[in-house]
N, C-alpha and C positions, 0 to 999 in steps of 0.2 A: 504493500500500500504506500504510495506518495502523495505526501500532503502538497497542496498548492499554497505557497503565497505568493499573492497579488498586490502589487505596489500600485500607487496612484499619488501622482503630485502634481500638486496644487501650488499656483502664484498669483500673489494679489499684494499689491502695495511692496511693502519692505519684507512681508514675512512671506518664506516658504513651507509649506506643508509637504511633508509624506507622510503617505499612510501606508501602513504592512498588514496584510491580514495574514489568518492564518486556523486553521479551526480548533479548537478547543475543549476541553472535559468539562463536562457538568461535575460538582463536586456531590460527591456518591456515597453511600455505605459500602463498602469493601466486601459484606455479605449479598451484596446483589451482581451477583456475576451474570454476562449474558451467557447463553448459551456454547458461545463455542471458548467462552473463557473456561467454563468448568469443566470442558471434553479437553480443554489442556492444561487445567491443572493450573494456570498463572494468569497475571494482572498486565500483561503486558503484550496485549495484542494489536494495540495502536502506537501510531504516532502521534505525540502532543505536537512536538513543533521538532522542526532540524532547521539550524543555522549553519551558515560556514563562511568563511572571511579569508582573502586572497593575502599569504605570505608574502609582505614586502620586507626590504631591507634584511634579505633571505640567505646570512651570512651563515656558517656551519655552527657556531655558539649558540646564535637563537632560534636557529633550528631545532637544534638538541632539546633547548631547554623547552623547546612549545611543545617537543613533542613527549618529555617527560611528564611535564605537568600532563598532560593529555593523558599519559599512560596511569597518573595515579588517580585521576578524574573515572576512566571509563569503568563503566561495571558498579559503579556504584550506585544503590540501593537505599532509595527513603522512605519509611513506613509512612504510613496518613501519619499526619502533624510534627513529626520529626526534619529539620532544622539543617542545611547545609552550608559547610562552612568552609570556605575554599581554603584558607590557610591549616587551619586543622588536615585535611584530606590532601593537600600539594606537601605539607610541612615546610622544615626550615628551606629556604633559600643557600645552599651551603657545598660550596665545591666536594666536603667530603659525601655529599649526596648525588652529585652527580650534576650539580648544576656548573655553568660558566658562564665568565663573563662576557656580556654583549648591552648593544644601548638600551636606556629605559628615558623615562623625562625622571628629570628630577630637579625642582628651585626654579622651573620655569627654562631647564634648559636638557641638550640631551646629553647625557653622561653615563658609561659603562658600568655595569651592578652586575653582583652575581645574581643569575634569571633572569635577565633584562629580554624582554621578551613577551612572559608568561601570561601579563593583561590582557594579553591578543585570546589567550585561550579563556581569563574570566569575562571578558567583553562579549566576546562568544557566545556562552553559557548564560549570562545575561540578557540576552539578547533572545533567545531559545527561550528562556522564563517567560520574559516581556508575553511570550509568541502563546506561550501554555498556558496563560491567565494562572502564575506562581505568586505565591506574595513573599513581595522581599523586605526580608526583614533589615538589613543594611546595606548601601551601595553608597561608594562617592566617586565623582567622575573624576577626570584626570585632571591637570594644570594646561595641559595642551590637548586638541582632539585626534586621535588616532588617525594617520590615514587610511587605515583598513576596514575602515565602517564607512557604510554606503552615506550615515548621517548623523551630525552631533548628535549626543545626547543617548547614543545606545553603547556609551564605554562603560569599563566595571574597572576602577584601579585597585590594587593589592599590594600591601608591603606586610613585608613577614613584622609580627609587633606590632604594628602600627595598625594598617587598615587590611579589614577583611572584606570579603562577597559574603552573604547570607539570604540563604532564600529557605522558606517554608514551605513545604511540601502540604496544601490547601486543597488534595483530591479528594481526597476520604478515601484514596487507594494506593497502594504502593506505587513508585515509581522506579524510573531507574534510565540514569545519563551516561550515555553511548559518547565517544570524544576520539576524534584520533585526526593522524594528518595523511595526507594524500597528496603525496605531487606539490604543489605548491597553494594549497587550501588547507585549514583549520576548521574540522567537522565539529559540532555538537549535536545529538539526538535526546530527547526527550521520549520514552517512550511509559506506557501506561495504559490505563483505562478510560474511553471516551465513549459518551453515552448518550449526547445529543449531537445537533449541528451548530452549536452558537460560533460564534468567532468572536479573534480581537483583534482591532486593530491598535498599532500602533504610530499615532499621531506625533512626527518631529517637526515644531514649529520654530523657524531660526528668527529672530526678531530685532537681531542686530548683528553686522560683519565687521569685524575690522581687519581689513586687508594688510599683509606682511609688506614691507618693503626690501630691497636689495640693495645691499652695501658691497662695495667693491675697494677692496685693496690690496697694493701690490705688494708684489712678492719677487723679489730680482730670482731667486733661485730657479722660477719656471722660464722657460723660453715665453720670446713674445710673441704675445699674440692666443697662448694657453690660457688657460680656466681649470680653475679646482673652485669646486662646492663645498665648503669647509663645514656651513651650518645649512640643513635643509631648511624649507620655510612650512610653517603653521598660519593659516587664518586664524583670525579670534572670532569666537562666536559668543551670545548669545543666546538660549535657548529655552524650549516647553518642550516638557513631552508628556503627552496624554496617553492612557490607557481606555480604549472603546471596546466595550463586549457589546455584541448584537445578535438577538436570536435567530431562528433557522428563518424566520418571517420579515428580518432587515429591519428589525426593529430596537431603538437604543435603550439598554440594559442599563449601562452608569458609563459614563464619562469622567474618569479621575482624573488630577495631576500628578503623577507620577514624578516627575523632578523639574526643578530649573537650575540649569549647570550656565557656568561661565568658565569660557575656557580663554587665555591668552593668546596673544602673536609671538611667532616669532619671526624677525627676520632673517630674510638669507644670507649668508654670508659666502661671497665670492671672492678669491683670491685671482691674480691674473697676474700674467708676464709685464715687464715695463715697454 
């Protein structure tokens, strides 16, 4: 079975909309299985939602480390109301684990950590929730917006101590998150029990840009007439993002706000021959 989602965006005035849909569980008692769930014995005959996000800056460190995190994500298992916590389930960030160093944002800038990376796979999973109508119980977005989302406002940042992902498993049926990498994409799967047709969409409304600028300075050591990219560039945004359930009849369920992030600029930084 393949879930569809269906994007739609919307422009008017200064703000942009996208919408994501994506179909969704009714939240259930756990004892009411349908029919071909108790001829197999498990809860996990649908797809809630699958995300996946295009590997940039796809250097062999943060490959490794996405596809770790990825390895210690997949297969895992949440009973109704039990509580996911990305740091707990990835744990420490720590070479003797197996992680290395590669870039992350950090202070509003980018600078090499060990796991630098990994957000790509909570941003993900994130993003997969949004999709499953999960309820999160903590997220905060980055300082910069990832260029690996389609659109502000569906990032999940993590630092081991500091900040975690937390979502609640809100089915009334187990669940269980499928994750890996492929080629140059970052898979999440949601899978569980789904029992009607509602949907959700998810609404990114950007409400303000602030465009990066390029700074150029020389560098006698390049030949002229060379260029090196020393600092990539980030837009700043702005942003709403709403949560819309609607039932099988397109009819509106609740309308939340789900977050308003602000994310900085940064500018580019280009180096060049005299």
């Amino acid at each position: 079975m393949v879930i569809k989602i269906n994007i739609k965006k919307i422009s008017f005035l200064a703000c942009t909309i996208i919408i994501l849909t994506a179909l969704i569980p009714r939240t259930n008692n756990p004892k009411n299985k349908t029919g071909i769930q108790a001829a197999q014995g498990g809860f996990y005959t649908d797809i809630l939602a699958q995300t996946s996000t295009p590997l940039k800056n796809n250097t062999p460190n943060r490959r490794g480390n996405i596809i770790l995190a990825c390895e210690k994500i997949n297969g895992t298992v949440l009973e109704p109301d039990a509580v996911f916590s990305f740091n707990q389930t990835v744990g420490r960030r720590d070479e003797a684990f197996g992680f290395k160093s590669a870039p992350s944002f950090a202070d509003g800038h980018i600078k090499d950590s060990v796991g630098g990376g990994i957000c790509q796979v909570s941003s993900t999973l994130y993003y997969a929730c949004l999709l499953s109508n999960l309820e999160i119980e903590y997220r905060k977005s980055h300082s910069m917006c990832p260029d690996y989302l389609e659109r502000p406002g569906l990032d999940a940042t993590v630092d081991w101590g500091a900040i975690d992902y937390k979502f609640k498993n809100n089915t009334g049926n187990p669940i269980k998150i499928l994750s890996r990498v492929e080629d140059t994409r970052v898979y999440v799967k949601i899978i569980g029990t789904k029992t009607n047709g509602n949907t959700v969409a998810v609404e990114s409304v950007i409400l303000s840009a602030l465009p990066f600028e390029t700074i150029y300075r020389d560098n006698a050591a390049l030949a002229p007439g060379d260029e090196k990219i020393i600092q990539p560039p980030f837009t700043g945004y702005v942003t709403e993002t709403y949560r819309v359930v609607t039932d099988k009849d397109g009819k509106v369920i609740s309308r939340v706000l789900e977050a308003k992030d602000s994310y900085k600029k940064l500018d580019q930084i280009i180096e060049r021959g005299p």
